[in-house]
C-alpha positions as CSV (number, residue, x, y, z in Angstrom):
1,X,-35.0,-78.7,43.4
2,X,-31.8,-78.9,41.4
3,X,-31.5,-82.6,42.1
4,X,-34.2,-83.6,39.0
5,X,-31.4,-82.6,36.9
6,X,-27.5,-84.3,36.8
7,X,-24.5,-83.7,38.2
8,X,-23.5,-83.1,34.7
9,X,-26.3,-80.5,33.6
10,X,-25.8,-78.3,36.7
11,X,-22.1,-78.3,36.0
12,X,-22.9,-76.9,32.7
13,X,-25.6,-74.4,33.5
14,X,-23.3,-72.8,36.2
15,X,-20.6,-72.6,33.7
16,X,-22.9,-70.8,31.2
17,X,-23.7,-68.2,34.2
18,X,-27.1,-69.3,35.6
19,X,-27.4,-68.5,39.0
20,X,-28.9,-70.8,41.6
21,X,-32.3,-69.5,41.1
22,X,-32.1,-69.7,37.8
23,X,-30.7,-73.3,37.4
24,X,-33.8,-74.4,40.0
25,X,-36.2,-72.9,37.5
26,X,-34.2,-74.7,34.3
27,X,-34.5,-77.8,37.2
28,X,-38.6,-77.1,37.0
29,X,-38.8,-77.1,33.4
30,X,-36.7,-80.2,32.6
31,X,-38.5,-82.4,35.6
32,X,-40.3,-80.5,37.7
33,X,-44.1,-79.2,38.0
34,X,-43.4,-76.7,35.1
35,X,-42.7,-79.3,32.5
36,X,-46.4,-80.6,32.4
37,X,-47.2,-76.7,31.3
38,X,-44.6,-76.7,29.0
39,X,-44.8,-80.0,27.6
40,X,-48.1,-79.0,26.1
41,X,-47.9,-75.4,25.4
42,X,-49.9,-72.0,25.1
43,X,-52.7,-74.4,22.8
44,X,-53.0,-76.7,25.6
45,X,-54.3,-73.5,28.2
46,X,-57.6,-73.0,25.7
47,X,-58.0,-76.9,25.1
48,X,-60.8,-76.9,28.1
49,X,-63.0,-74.1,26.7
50,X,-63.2,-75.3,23.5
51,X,-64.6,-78.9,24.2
52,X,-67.9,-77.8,24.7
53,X,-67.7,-75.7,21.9
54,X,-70.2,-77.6,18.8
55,X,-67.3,-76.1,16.2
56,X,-64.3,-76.8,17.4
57,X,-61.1,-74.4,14.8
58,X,-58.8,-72.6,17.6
59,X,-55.7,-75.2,18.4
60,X,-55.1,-76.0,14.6
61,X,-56.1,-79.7,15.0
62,X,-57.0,-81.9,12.8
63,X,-60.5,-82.3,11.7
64,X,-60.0,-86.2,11.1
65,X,-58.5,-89.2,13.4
66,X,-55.0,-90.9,13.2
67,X,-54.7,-92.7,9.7
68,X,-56.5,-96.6,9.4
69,X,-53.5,-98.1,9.3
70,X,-52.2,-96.2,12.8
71,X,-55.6,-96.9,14.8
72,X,-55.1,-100.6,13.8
73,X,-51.4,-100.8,14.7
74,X,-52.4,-99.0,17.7
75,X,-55.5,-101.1,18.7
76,X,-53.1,-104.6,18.1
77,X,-50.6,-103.7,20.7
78,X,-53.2,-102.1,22.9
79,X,-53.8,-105.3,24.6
80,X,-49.9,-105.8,25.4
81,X,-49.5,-102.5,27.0
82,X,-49.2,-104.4,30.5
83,X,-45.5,-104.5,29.1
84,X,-43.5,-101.2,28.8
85,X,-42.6,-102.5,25.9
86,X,-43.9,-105.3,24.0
87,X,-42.1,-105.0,20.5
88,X,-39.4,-102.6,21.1
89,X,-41.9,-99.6,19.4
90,X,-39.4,-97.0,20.6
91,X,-37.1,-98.5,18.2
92,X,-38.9,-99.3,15.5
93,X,-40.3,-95.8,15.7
94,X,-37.0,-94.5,15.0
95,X,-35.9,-96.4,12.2
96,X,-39.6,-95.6,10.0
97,X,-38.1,-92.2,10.9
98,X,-35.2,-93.0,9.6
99,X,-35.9,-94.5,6.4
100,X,-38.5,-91.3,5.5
101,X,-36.1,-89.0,6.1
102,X,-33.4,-90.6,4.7
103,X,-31.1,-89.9,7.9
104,X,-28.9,-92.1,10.3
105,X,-31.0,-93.0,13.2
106,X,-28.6,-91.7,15.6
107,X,-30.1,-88.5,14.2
108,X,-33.2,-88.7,15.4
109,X,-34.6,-88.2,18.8
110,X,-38.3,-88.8,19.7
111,X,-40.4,-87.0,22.7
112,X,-43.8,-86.6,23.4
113,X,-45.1,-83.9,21.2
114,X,-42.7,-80.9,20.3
115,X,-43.1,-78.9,23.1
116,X,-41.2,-80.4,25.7
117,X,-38.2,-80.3,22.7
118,X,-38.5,-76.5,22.4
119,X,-38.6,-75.4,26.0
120,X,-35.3,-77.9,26.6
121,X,-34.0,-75.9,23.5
122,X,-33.9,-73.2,25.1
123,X,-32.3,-74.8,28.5
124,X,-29.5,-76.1,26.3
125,X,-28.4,-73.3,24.2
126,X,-29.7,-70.2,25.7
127,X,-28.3,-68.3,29.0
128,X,-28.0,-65.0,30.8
129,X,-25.3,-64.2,28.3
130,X,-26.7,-65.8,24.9
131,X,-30.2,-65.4,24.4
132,X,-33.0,-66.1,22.2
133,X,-34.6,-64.3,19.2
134,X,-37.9,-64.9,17.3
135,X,-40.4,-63.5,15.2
136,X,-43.1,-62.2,16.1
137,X,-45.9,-63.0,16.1
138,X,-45.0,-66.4,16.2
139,X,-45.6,-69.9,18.0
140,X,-45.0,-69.2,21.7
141,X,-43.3,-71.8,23.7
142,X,-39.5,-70.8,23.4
143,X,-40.6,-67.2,24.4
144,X,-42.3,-68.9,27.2
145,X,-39.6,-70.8,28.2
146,X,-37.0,-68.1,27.6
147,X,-39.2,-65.8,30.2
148,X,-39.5,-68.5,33.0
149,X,-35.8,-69.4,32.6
150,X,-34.8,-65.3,32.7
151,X,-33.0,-65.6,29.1
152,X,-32.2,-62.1,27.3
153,X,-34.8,-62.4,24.2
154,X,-35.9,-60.5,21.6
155,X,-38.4,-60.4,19.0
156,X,-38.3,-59.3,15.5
157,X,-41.6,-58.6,13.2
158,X,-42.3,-60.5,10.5
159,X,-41.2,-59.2,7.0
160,X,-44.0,-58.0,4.8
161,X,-44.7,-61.1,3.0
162,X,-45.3,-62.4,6.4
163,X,-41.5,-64.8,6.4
164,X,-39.6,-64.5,9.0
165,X,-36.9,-61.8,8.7
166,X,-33.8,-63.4,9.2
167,X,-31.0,-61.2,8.7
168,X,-32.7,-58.5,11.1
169,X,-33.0,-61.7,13.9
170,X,-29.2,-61.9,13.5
171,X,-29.0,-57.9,13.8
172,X,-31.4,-58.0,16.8
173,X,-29.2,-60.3,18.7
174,X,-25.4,-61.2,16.9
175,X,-24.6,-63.2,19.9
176,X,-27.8,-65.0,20.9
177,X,-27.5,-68.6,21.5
178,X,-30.7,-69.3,19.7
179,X,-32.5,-68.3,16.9
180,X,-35.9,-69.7,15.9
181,X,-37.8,-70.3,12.8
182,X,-41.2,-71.5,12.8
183,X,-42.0,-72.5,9.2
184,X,-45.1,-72.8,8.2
185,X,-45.5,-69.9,11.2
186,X,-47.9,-70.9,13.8
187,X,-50.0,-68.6,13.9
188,X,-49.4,-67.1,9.9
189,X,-49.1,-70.4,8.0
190,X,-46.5,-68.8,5.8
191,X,-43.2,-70.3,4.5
192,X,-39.9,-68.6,5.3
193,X,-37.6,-69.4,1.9
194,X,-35.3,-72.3,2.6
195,X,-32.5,-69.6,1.5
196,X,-33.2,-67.6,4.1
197,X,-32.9,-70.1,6.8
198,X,-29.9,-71.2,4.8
199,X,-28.3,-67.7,5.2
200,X,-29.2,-67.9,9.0
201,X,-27.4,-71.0,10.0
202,X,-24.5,-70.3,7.5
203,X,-24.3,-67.0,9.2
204,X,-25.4,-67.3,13.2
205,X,-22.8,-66.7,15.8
206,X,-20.2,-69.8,16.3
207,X,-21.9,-71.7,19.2
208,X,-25.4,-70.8,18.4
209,X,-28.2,-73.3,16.8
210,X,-31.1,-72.7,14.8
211,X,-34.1,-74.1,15.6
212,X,-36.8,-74.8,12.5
213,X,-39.8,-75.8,13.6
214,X,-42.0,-77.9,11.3
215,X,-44.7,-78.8,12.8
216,X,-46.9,-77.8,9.8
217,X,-44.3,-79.2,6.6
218,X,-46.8,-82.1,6.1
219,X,-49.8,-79.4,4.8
220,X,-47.4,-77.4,2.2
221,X,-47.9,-78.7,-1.2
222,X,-43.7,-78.5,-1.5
223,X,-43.5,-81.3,0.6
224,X,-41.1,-82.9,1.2
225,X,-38.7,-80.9,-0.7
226,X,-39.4,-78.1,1.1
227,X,-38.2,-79.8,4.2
228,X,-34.8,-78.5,6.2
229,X,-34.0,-82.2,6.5
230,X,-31.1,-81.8,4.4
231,X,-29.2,-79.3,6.9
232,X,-29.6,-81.9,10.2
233,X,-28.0,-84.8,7.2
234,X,-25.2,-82.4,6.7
235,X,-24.4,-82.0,10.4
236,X,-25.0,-78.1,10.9
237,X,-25.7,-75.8,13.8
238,X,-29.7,-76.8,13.5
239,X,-32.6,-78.3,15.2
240,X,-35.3,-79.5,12.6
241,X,-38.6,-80.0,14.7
242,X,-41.4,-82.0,13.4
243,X,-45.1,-83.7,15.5
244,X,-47.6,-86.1,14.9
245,X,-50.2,-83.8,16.1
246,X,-51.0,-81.9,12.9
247,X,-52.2,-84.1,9.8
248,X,-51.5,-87.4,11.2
249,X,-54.4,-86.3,13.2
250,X,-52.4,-87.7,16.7
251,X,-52.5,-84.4,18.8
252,X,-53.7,-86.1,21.9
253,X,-51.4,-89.3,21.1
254,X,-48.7,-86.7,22.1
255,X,-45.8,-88.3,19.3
256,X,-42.7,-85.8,18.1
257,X,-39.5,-85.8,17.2
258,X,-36.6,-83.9,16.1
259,X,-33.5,-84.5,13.9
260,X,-30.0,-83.1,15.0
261,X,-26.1,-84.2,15.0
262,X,-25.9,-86.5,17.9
263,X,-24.3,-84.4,19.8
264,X,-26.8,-81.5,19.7
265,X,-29.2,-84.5,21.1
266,X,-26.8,-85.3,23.9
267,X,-26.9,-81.8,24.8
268,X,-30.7,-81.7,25.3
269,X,-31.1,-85.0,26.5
270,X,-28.3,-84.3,29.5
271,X,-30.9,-82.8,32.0
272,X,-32.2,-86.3,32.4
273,X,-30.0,-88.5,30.3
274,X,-32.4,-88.5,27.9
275,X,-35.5,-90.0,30.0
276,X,-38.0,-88.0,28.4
277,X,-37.4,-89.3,24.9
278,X,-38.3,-92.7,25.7
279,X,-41.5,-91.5,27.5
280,X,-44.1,-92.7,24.6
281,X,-47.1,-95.1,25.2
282,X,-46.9,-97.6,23.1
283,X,-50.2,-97.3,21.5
284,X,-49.1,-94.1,20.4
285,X,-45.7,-95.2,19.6
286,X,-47.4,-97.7,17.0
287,X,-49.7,-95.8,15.7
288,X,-46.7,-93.0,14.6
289,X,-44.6,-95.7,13.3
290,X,-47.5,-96.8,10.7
291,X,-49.1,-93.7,10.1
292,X,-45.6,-92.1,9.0
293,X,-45.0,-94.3,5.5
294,X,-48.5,-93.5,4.9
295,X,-47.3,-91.6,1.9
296,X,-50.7,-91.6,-0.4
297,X,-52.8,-91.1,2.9
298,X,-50.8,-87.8,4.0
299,X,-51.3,-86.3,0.4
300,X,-54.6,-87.4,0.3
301,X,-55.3,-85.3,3.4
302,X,-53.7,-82.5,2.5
303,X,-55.4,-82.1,-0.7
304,X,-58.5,-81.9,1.4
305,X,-56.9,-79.3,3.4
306,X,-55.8,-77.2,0.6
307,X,-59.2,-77.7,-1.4
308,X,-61.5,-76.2,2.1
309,X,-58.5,-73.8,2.6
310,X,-59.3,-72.3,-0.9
311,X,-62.7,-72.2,0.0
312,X,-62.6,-70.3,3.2
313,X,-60.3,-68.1,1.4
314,X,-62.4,-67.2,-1.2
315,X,-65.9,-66.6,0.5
316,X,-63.9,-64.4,2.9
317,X,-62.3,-62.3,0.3
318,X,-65.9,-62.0,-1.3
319,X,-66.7,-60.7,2.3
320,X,-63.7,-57.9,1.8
321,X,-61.8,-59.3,5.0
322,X,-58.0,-59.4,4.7
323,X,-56.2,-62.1,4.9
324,X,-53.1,-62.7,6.2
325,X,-51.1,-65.1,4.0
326,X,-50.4,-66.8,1.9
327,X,-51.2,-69.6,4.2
328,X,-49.9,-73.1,3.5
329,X,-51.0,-74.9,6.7
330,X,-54.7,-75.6,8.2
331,X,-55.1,-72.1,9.4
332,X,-55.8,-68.7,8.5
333,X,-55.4,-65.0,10.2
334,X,-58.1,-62.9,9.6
335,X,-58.2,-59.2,10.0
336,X,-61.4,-57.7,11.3
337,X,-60.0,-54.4,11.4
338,X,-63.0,-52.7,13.8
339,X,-63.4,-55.5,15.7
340,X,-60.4,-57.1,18.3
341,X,-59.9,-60.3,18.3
342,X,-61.1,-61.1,22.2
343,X,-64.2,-59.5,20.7
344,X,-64.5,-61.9,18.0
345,X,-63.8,-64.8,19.7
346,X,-66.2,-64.1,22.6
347,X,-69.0,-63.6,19.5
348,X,-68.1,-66.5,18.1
349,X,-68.4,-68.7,21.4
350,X,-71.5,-67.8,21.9
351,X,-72.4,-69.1,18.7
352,X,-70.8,-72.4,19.3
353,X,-67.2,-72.3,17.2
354,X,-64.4,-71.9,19.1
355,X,-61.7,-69.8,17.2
356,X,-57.7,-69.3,18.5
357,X,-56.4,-67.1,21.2
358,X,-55.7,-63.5,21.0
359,X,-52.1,-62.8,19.2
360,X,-50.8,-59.4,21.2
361,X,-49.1,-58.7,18.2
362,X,-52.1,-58.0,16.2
363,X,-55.2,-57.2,18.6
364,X,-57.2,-57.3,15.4
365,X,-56.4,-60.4,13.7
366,X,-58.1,-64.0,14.6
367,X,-56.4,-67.3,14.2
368,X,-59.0,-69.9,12.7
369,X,-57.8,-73.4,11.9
370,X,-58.7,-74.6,9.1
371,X,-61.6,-78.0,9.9
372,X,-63.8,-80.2,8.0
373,X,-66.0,-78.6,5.1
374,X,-69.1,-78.8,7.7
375,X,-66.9,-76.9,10.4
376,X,-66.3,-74.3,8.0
377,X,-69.8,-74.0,6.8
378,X,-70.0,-73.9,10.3
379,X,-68.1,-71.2,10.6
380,X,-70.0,-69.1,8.2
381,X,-73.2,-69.6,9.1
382,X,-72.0,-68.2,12.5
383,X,-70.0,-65.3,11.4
384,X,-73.1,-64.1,9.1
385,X,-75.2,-63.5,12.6
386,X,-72.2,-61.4,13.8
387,X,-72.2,-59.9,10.8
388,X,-76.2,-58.9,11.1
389,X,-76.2,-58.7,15.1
């Protein structure tokens, strides 16, 4: 099993202490049968049941397609795709990257979706000596990963303004060798204060990298100055995570990327000299590369997003539910205090919506992404007959 990974990569997992069984399993995730499970997550699991659902709010997709411009850059090199690669997309790909976020393209590293970039994270800088710390609740894939792999991890509530609490994740673990940030939190939607994950990198263990998952950025109204860009420009101890899958409307088009010092990529692209980052289809590659420039179109869609957001928000604190938040992605958690979430989700199948997974953290609280205006109408009309059942 250890031979879907090189020479080079075992050599460096057995100097980090894995033993044999756990360098197969690192093997398994980097190559083997468990990289299709990680490659598309904890959302992916629940992806079956909801597609016969009428209402469709529990993986925090989008409610709308891939931009215009992306369906008809995709549609034009459709026809080509007999060649693996017709117009060097990879490339050109990276540059658009490049030029948005204003950093060398040596920087940047693409992979399908962000999920197969997070588990690898964890492969690279974590070990039975340095391991991983999160908040919680949070988005789930490193602690996945961390668990299959046999990492030390530990997980650190969220603060009460729902951020991630930084300086108790360096308490929790001073000598982890990862430390991630999910902002906008998956499953929250709240902002951690670019000071605090300042603080965090300044102050992690020698050795260690941050990761700072943005999977979310696009929907905050900050964007992009909100953005930890600036910290993967300035070469530090980071991992700045971003997809297409969220409001470019591209989740099944399986696009992301990530932006690091070039040798932070070498490190996770070792395991199979950086195969996987190539591995885009070139419809998909296209349609990222001219959906990303598409500066008007992404604020356009977020203003939508905000404006239904408000919305939902509002008639559900008319209703007196609490509301975790504030939110500044396409979901909200909702609190039905006598009710558990399995509960609510079950009632709300039956009714034809599909809302997220249960959250152990909070038995009570529901994950609801936030759709179209009609999904959310939707969503009310079926939460007033579990309201009156």
């Amino acid at each position: 099993m250890t031979l879907f990974i090189r020479e080079e990569a075992k050599d460096d997992l057995l100097s980090r202490g894995f033993s044999r069984r756990q360098m197969m399993r690192a093997a398994m995730m980097v190559g083997g049968a468990a990289a299709t499970a990680f490659a598309y997550g904890p959302e992916f699991a629940n992806a079956q049941e909801e597609t016969s659902a009428k209402i469709q709010i529990g993986l925090n997709e989008c409610w709308a397609p891939p931009f215009a411009p992306g369906l008809k850059a995709a549609a034009a090199v459709s026809s080509q795709s007999n060649r693996y690669s017709p117009h060097d997309e990879h490339s050109a790909l990276v540059k658009a990257i490049s030029q948005v976020e204003n950093i060398p393209a040596d920087h940047i590293s693409t992979w399908p979706g962000s999920n197969p970039a997070l588990a690898r994270s964890v492969v690279a800088f974590c070990s039975p000596a340095k391991g991983l710390v999160l908040a919680d609740p949070s988005y789930e894939t490193p602690q996945r990963a961390a668990t299959w792999l046999g990492a030390p991890m530990k997980k650190v509530p969220l603060k009460s303004d729902y951020s991630h609490d930084v300086r108790a994740m360096l308490a929790a673990d001073p000598k982890a060798g990862l430390y991630y940030v999910c902002s906008p939190n998956n499953p929250t939607g709240t902002m951690t204060p670019m000071a605090d994950i300042e603080w965090l990198v300044d102050n992690k263990p020698e050795g260690a990298v941050v990761v700072i998952d943005e999977a979310y950025i696009h929907w905050t109204p900050g964007f992009p100055d909100n953005t930890a860009t600036h910290l993967a420009r300035a070469g530090k101890d980071v991992l700045v995570m971003r997809t297409f899958s969220k409001i470019f409307g591209m989740a099944g088009m399986r696009v992301g990327y990530y932006m690091a010092r070039p040798d932070i990529i070498k490190k996770l692209e070792m395991y199979d000299d950086g195969f996987l980052s190539f591995q885009l289809p070139v419809p998909s590659a296209a349609c990222a590369t001219a959906s990303i420039t598409e500066a008007s179109l992404i604020a356009r869609r977020r203003q939508e997003l905000i404006a239904t957001r408000t919305m939902v928000e509002d008639r559900l604190t008319k209703r007196k539910f609490k509301i975790i938040g504030p939110s500044q992605a396409n979901m909200l958690m909702i609190d039905w205090k006598t009710k558990t979430s399995k509960e609510m989700q079950a009632a709300f199948r039956a009714r034809g919506v599909e809302i997220a997974r249960t959250f152990p953290a909070w038995p009570t609280v529901s994950r609801i992404t936030i759709g179209s205006k009609a999904d959310m109408e939707g969503f009310f009309t079926a939460l007033e007959k579990i309201e009156s059942a």
